[in-house]
LOZAVO-164694 format. One line per 10 residues: their letters; for each residue y, z, x of C-alpha. Coordinates in nm, 2 decimals. Each point is the difference from the previous one (the first is absolute). Last residue first. Example, Ala and Ser with C-alpha at 12.3 -4.5 7.8 and 13.67 -1.06 7.14 Angstrom:
2
SA> -0.11,0.71,1.37 | -0.34,0.07,-0.14
END
This chain:
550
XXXXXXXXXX> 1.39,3.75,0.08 | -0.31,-0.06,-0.06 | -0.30,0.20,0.11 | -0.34,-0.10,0.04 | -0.28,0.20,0.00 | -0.36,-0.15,0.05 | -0.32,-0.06,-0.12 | -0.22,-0.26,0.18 | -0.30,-0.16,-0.18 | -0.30,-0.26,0.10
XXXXXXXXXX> -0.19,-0.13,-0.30 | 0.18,-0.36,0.09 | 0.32,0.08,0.12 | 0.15,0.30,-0.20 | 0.36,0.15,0.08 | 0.12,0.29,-0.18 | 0.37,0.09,0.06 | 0.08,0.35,-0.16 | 0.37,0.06,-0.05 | 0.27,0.21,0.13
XXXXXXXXXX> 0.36,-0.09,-0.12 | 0.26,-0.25,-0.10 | 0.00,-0.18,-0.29 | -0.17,-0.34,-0.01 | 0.17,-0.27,-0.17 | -0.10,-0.22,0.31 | -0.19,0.12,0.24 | -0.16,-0.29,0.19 | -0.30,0.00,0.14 | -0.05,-0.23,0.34
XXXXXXXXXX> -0.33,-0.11,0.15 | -0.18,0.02,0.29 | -0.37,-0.06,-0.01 | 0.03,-0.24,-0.24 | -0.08,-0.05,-0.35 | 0.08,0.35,-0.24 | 0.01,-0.02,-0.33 | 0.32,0.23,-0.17 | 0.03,0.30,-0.20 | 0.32,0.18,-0.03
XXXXXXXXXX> 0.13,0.31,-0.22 | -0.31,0.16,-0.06 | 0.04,0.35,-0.20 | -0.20,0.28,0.16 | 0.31,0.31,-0.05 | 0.06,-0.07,0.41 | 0.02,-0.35,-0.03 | -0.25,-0.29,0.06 | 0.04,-0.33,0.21 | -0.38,-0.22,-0.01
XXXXXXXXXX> -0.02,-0.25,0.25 | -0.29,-0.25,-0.03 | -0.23,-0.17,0.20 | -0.28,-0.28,-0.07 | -0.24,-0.16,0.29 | 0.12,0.21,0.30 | -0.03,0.04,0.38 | 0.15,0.32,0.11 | 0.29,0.01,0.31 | 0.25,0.09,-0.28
XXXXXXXXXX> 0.36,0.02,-0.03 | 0.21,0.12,-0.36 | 0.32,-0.12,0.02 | 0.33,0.21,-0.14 | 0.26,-0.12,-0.21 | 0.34,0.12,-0.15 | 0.04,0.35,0.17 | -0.30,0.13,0.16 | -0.10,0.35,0.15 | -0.25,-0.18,0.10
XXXXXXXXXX> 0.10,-0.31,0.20 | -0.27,-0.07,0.02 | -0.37,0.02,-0.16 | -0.32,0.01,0.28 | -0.30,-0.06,-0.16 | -0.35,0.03,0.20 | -0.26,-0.08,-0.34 | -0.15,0.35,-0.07 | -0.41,0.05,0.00 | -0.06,0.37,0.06
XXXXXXXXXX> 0.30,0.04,-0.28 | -0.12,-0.23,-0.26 | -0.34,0.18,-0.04 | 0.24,0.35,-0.05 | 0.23,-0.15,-0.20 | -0.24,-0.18,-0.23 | -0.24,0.33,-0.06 | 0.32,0.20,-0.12 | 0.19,-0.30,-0.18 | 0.15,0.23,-0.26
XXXXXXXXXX> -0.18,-0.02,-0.36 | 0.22,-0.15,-0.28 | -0.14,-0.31,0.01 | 0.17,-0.27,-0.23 | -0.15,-0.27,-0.14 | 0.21,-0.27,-0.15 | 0.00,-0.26,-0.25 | 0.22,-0.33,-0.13 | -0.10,-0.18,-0.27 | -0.28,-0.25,-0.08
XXXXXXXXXX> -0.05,0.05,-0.33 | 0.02,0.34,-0.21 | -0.24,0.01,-0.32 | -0.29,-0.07,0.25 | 0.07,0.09,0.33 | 0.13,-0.18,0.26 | 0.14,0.04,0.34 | 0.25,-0.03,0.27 | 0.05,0.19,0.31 | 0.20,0.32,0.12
XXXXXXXXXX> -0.18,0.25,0.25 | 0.26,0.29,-0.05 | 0.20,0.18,0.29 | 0.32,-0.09,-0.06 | -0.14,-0.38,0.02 | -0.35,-0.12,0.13 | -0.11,-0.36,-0.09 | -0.33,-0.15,-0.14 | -0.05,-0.36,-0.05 | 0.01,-0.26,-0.24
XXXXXXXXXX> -0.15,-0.32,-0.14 | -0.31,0.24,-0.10 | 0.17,0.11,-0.29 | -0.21,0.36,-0.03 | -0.21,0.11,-0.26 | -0.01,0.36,-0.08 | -0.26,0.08,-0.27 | 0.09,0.11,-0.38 | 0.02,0.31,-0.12 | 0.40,-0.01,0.06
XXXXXXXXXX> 0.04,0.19,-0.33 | -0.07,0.22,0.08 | -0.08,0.20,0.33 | -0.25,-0.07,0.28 | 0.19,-0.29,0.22 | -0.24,-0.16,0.24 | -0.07,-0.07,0.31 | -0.33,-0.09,0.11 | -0.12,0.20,0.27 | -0.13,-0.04,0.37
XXXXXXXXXX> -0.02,0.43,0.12 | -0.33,-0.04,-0.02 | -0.10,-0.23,0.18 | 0.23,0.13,0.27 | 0.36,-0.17,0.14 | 0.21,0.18,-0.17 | -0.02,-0.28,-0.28 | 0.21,-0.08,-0.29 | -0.09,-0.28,-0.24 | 0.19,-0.18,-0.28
XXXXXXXXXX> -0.13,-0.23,-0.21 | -0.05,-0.40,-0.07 | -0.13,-0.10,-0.29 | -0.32,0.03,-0.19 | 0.01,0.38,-0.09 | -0.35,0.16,0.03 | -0.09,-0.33,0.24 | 0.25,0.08,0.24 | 0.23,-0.22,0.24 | 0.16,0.13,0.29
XXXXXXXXXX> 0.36,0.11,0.13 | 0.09,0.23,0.28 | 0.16,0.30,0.11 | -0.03,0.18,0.34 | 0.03,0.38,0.04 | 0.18,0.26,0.18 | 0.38,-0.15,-0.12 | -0.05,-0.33,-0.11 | -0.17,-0.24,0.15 | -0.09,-0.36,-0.16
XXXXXXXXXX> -0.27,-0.20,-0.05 | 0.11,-0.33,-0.20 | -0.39,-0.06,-0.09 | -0.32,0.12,-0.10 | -0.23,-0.35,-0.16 | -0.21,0.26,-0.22 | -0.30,-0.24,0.06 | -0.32,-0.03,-0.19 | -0.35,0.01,0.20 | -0.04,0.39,-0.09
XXXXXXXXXX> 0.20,0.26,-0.09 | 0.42,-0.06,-0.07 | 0.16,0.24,0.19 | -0.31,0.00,0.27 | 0.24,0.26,0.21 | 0.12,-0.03,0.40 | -0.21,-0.24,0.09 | -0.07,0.09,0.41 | 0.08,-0.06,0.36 | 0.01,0.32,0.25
XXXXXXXXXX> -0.27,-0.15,0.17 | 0.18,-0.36,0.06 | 0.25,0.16,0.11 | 0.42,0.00,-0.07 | -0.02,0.32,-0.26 | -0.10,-0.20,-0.26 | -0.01,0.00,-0.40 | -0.09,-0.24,-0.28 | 0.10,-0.05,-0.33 | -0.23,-0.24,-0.24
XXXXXXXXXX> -0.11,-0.38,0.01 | -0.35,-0.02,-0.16 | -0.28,0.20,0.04 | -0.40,-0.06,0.04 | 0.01,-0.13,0.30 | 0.28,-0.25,0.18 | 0.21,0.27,0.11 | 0.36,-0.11,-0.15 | 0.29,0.14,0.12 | 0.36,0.14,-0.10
XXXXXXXXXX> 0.17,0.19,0.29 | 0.13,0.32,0.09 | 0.04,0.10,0.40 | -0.01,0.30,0.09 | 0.20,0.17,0.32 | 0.28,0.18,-0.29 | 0.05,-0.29,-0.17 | -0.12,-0.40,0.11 | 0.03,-0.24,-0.35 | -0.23,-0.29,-0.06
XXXXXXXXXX> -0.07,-0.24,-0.31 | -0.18,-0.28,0.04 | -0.32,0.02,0.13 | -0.26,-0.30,-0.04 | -0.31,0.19,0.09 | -0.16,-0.30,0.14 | -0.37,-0.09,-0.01 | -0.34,0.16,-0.04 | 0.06,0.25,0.26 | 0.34,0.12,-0.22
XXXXXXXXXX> 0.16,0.29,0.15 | -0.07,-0.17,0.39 | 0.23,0.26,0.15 | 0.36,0.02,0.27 | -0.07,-0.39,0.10 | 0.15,0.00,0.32 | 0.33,-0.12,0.16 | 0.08,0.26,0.32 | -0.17,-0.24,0.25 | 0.22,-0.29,-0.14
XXXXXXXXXX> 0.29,0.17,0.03 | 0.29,0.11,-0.29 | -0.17,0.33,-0.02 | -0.21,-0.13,-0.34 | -0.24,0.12,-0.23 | -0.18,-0.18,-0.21 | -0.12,0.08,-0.40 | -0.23,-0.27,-0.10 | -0.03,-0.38,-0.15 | -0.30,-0.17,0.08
XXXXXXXXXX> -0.29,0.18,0.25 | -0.11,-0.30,0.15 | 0.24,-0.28,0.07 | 0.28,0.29,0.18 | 0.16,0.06,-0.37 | 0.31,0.22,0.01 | 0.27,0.18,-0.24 | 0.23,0.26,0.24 | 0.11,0.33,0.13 | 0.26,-0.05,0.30
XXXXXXXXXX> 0.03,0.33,0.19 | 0.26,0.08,0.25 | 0.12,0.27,-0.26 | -0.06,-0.12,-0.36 | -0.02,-0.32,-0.07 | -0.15,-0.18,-0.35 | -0.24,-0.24,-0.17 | 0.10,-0.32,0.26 | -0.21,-0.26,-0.17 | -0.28,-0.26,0.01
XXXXXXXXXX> -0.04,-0.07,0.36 | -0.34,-0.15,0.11 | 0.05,-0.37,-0.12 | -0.23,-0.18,0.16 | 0.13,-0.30,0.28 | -0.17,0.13,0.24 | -0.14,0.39,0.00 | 0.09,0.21,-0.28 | 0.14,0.30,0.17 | 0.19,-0.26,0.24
XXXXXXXXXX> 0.23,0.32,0.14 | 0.34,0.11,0.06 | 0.13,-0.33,-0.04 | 0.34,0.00,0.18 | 0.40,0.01,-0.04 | 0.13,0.17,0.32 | 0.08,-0.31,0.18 | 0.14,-0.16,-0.28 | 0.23,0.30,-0.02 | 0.08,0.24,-0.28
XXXXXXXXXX> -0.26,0.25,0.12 | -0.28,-0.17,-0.21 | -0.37,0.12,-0.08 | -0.27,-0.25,-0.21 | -0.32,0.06,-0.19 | -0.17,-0.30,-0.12 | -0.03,-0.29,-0.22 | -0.12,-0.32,0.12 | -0.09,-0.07,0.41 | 0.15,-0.33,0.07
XXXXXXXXXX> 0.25,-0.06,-0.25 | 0.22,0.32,0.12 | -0.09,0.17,-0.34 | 0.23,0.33,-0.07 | -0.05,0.39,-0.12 | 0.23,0.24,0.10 | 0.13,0.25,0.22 | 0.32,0.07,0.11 | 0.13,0.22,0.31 | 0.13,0.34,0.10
XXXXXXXXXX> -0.34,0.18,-0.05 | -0.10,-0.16,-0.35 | 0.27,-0.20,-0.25 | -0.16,-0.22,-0.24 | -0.05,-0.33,-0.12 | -0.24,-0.12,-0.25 | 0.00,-0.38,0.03 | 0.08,-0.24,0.26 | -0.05,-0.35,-0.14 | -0.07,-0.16,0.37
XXXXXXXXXX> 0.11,-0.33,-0.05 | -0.11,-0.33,0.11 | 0.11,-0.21,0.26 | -0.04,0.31,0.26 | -0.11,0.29,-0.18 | 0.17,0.32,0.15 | 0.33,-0.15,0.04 | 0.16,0.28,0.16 | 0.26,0.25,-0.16 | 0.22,-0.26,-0.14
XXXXXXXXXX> 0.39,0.13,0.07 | 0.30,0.15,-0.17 | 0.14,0.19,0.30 | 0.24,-0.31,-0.02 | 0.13,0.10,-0.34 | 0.00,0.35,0.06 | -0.18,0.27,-0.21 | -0.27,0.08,0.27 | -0.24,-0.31,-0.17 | -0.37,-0.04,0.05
XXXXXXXXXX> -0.20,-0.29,-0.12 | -0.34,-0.05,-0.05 | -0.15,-0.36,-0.15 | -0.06,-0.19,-0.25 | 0.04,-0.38,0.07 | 0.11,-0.09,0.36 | 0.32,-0.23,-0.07 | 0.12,0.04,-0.29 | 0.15,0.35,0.04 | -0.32,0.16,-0.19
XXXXXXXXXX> 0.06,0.38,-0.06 | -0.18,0.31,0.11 | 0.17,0.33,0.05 | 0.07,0.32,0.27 | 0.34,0.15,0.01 | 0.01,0.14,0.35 | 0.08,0.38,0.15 | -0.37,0.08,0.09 | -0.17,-0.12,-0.32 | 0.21,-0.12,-0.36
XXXXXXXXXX> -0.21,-0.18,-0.24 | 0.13,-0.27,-0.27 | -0.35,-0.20,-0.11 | 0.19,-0.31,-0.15 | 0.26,-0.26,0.09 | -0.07,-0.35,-0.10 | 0.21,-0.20,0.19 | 0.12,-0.20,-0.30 | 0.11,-0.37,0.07 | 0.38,-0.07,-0.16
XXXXXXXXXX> 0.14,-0.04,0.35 | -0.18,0.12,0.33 | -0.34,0.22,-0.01 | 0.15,0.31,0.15 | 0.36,0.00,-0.11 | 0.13,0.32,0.16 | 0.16,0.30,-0.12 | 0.17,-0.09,-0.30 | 0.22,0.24,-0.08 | 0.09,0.27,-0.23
XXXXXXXXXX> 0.28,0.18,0.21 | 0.30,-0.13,-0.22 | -0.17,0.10,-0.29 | -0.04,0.35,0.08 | -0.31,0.20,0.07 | -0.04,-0.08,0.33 | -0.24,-0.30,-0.03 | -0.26,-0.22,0.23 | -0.15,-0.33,-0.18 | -0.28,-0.19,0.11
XXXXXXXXXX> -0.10,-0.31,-0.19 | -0.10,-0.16,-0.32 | 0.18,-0.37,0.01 | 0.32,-0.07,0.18 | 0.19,-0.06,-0.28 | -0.08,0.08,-0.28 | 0.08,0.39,0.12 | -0.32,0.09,-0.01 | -0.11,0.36,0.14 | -0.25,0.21,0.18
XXXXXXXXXX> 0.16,0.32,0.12 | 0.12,0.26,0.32 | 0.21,0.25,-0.12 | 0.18,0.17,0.31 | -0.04,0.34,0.15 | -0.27,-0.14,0.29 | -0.18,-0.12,-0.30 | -0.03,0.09,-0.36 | -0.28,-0.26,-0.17 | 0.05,-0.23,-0.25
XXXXXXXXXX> -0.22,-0.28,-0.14 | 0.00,-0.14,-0.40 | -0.34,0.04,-0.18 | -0.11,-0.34,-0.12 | 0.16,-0.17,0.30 | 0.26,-0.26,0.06 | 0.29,0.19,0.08 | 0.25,0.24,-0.20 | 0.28,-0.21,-0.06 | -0.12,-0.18,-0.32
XXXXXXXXXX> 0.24,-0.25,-0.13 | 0.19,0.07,-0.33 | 0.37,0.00,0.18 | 0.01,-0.06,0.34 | -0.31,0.13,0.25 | 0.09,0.26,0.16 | 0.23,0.16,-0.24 | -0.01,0.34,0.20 | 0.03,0.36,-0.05 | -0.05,-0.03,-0.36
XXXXXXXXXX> 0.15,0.34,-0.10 | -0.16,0.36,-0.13 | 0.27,0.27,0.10 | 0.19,-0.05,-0.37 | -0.34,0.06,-0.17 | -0.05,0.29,0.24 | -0.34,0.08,0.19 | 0.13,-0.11,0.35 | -0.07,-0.35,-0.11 | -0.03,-0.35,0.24
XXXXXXXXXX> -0.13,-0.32,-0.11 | -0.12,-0.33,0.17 | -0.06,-0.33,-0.21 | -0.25,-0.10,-0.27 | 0.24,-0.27,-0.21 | 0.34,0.09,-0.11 | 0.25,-0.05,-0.29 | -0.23,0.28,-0.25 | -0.17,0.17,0.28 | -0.27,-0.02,0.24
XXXXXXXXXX> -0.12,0.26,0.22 | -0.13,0.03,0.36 | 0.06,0.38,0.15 | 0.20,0.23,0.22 | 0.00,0.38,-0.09 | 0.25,0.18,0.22 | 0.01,0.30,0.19 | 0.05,-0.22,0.29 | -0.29,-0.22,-0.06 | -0.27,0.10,-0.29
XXXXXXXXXX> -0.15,-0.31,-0.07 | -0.14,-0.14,-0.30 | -0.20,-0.33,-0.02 | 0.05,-0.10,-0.39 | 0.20,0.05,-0.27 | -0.07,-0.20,-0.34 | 0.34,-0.06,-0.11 | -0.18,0.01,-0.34 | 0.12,-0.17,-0.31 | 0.06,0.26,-0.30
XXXXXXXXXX> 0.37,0.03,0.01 | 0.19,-0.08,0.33 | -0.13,-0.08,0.31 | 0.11,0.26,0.23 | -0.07,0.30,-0.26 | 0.12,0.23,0.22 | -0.11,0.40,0.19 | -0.28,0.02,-0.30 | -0.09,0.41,-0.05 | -0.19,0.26,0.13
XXXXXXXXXX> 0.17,0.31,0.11 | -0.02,0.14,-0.36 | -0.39,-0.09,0.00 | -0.05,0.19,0.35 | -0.11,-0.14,0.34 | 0.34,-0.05,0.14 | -0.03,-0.41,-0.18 | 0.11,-0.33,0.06 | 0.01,-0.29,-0.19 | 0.06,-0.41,0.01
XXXXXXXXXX> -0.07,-0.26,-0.24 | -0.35,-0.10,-0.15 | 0.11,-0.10,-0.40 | 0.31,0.16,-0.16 | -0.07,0.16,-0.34 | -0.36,-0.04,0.03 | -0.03,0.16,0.31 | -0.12,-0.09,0.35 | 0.00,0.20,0.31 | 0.10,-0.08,0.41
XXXXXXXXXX> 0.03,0.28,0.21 | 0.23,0.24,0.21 | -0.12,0.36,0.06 | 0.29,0.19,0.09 | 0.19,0.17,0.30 | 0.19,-0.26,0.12 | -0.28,-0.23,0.06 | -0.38,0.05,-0.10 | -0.19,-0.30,-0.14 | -0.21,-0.13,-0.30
XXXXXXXXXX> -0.10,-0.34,0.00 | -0.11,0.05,-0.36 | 0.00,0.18,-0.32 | -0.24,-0.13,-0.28 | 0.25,0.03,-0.27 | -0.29,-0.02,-0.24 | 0.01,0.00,-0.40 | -0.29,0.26,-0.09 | 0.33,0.23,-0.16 | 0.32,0.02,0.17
XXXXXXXXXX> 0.11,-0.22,0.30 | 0.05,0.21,0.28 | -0.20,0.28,-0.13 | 0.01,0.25,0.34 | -0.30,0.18,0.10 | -0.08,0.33,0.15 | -0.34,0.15,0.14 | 0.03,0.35,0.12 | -0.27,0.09,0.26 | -0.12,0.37,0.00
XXXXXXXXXX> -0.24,0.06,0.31 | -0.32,0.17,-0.02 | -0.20,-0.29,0.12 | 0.20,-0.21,-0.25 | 0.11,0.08,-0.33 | 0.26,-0.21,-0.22 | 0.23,0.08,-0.22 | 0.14,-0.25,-0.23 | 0.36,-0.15,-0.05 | 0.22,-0.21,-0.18
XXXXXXXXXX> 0.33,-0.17,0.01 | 0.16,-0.22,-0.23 | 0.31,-0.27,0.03 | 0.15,-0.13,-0.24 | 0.16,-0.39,0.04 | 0.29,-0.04,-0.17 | 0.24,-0.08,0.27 | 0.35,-0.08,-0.10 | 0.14,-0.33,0.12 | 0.10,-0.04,0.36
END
């Protein structure tokens, strides 16, 4: 690999915050108000792996420990200034798998452990300038039952299910859904109750939902929902040991439907709408048996509902708009709240809202932006004590950061208040937040720097957090423990979103991996033996406990 030239620069600004110190870092990527705009960033082997662009190479692969001598390019795949352009990454076995194209190659599957020599094509899928990596925009893998489960084209059999091991022997196809050349269409990945969850057309009965256990013949349509049509399912997500989503049957349009796996088991929870109407809009989030989501019975338009997976238990939580539909968005449930986006209908636009679960304990959060225009809040996310969000604001006209403990008061912009970063935090709204070592990481721009990558770290211990979390801990049982080369973490909880996080005594964090069943297998290596913290979240729910490897 040619000599990297790229410099990078890091800067940072106090920050003060109910009394708390917050030290606001970034990294210049790509120096000057070029961007590197940092994406796709994931956690495997003990780094933050990403996709970045530079002048000297294009978008290629990076990684970072959270410092600017840790961050650096891992290989320029596609040599000189055209981009491999990596997409979809994955942390699997301490691995980063992803989609990349290089100079003899089209798209196909990559793997790196954060070496040049240790980043390889995995897999020529499809031979020699053909794109492996499926028919989508975004390419689709998921980590299943401790395999790789992926959309991909070999040329052959059209855009289909793949499984993969890591090696190119064990990158397979899995099953030819729609036969020949004809794409099956695979999208909405979503693992519930010990299946992988998906829609995809084989042909015969259009869109519909498909569950797979990793086998061939355990590759299987769920139930033809819409008979001679298809049923578009949309929006799925794991609640109470099944999947929710949103699907039209033909007879009675879009609405709320539960599935076990079986036909049996795969019903309309409710004609919201009634007839053909749609009534179902989307599935906002789970948490607990609780499915929170976008609904319009024919009078009140589009409003929070609340769901137990019965019809009895589906009810609109609160009319926030009379005059319509408060069109929400945005939702995240953290510490027994719920934060959402909304729109009232009166004299405000779409701003932050708050909700404890009742229609009583229902409220805007902060006016942001005062009166009929909207601040559009969105991407909530929690770290630590408090949640984080994005919104628009008039002072700065862009998108800003916001912090929130949950109080009128305590919703404020953030913003850097030393030079020369006088200008206002605006956020790339194709990205997300993610938590690493302890820092909120995310992308951002500011004037004179482009969109580069940021953090926020909170120096504060979790006093308030612990103490909430602990009344409210998920039942997690890890074993073996003392372990030697894997252990599983075991839970009875219904989640949305998990994650393990492994941290030594001295607070470095040596593994952090996405949790997606109930029972799943970590495994340990490069890990040294010794006592570590294991901190499991599922949904706002946390479980704190000691691990030792042997």
């Amino acid at each position: 690999m040619k000599k990297l030239l790229t410099t990078l620069l890091i800067f940072t600004a106090p920050l003060f915050l109910h009394a708390q110190t917050l030290s606001f870092n970034g990294i210049d990527i790509n120096p000057g108000k070029n961007h590197s705009s940092p994406s796709a960033i994931v956690i495997a082997n003990g780094n933050m792996f990403f996709a970045a662009t530079t002048a000297t190479h294009g978008r290629e692969l990076w990684m970072s420990d959270g410092t600017a001598t840790g961050t650096k390019e891992v290989l320029d795949i596609y040599a000189d200034t055209t981009s491999s352009n990596p997409q979809t990454l994955v942390e699997y076995n301490n691995k980063v798998y992803f989609f990349a194209k290089d100079n003899t190659h089209g798209y196909e599957l990559w793997v790196s452990d954060g070496t040049a020599t240790g980043t390889q094509l995995v897999k020529d899928i499809n031979q020699g300038s053909g794109d492996g990596k499926g028919c989508a925009f975004s390419p689709k893998m998921i980590v299943f039952n401790g395999k790789l489960l992926l959309e991909a084209n070999d040329g052959v059999n059209g855009c289909e299910l793949w499984i993969s091991d890591g090696t190119t022997a064990g990158t397979q196809l899995l099953k030819d859904i729609n036969p020949g050349i004809n794409k099956s269409d695979i999208e909405e990945m979503t693992i519930a109750s010990g299946k992988l969850y998906f829609t995809a057309n084989d042909g015969l009965h259009g869109k519909e939902l498909w569950a797979t256990d990793g086998t061939t013949t355990g590759t299987q349509i769920v139930k033809d929902i819409n008979i001679g049509g298809a049923a578009f399912p949309s929006y799925l997500m794991a609640v109470n040991g099944k999947l929710c989503f949103i699907a039209n049957d033909g007879t009675y349009g879009w609405e709320l439907w539960v599935s076990d796996g079986s036909p049996t088991g795969t019903v309309m929870v409710k004609d919201i709408n009634p007839g053909p109407n749609q009534g179902g809009y989307k599935v906002l989030a789970t948490a607990g048996n609780t499915i929170y989501l976008l609904a319009d019975d024919g009078q009140h338009g589009k409003e929070l509902w609340t769901s137990d997976g019965t019809a009895a238990g589906t009810n609109m939580l609160i009319d926030i708009n009379p005059t319509g539909g408060a069109s929400i968005e945005n939702l995240l449930p953290f510490n027994g709240k719920l934060y959402f986006d909304a729109y009232d209908g009166s004299t405000h636009g779409s701003e932050p809202w708050i909700s404890d679960g009742t229609a009583a304990g229902t409220r805007m959060l902060k006016d942001i932006v005062p009166g009929y225009y909207p601040s559009e809040p969105q991407k909530f996310y929690s770290y630590k004590n408090n949640v984080y969000f994005i919104a628009f604001t008039n002072s700065f006209a862009m998108y800003q950061l916001y912090i929130t403990d949950g109080t009128e008061a305590g919703t404020i912009l953030v913003s850097p208040v030393s030079p020369p970063q006088q200008s206002a935090l605006g956020i790339a709204t194709g990205n997300g937040f993610i938590t690493y070592n302890s820092s909120m990481y995310f992308t951002a721009w500011f004037d004179d720097k482009g969109v580069e990558l940021w953090s926020i770290t909170d120096n504060s211990p979790f006093p308030n957090t612990i103490t909430k979390q602990n009344t409210n801990q998920p039942a997690i049982t890890l074993y073996p423990n003392p372990a030697n080369h894997n252990f599983t973490i075991k839970t009875t909880t219904a989640f949305k979103t998990g994650s393990v996080t492994l941290t030594d005594v001295t607070g470095r964090v040596v593994k952090n991996e996405k949790l997606y069943n109930n029972e799943q297998t970590i495994y340990l290596q490069g890990i040294s033996p010794g006592i570590y913290i294991a901190d499991v979240w599922l949904d706002d729910k946390r479980s704190t406990q000691k691990l030792v490897i042997e």
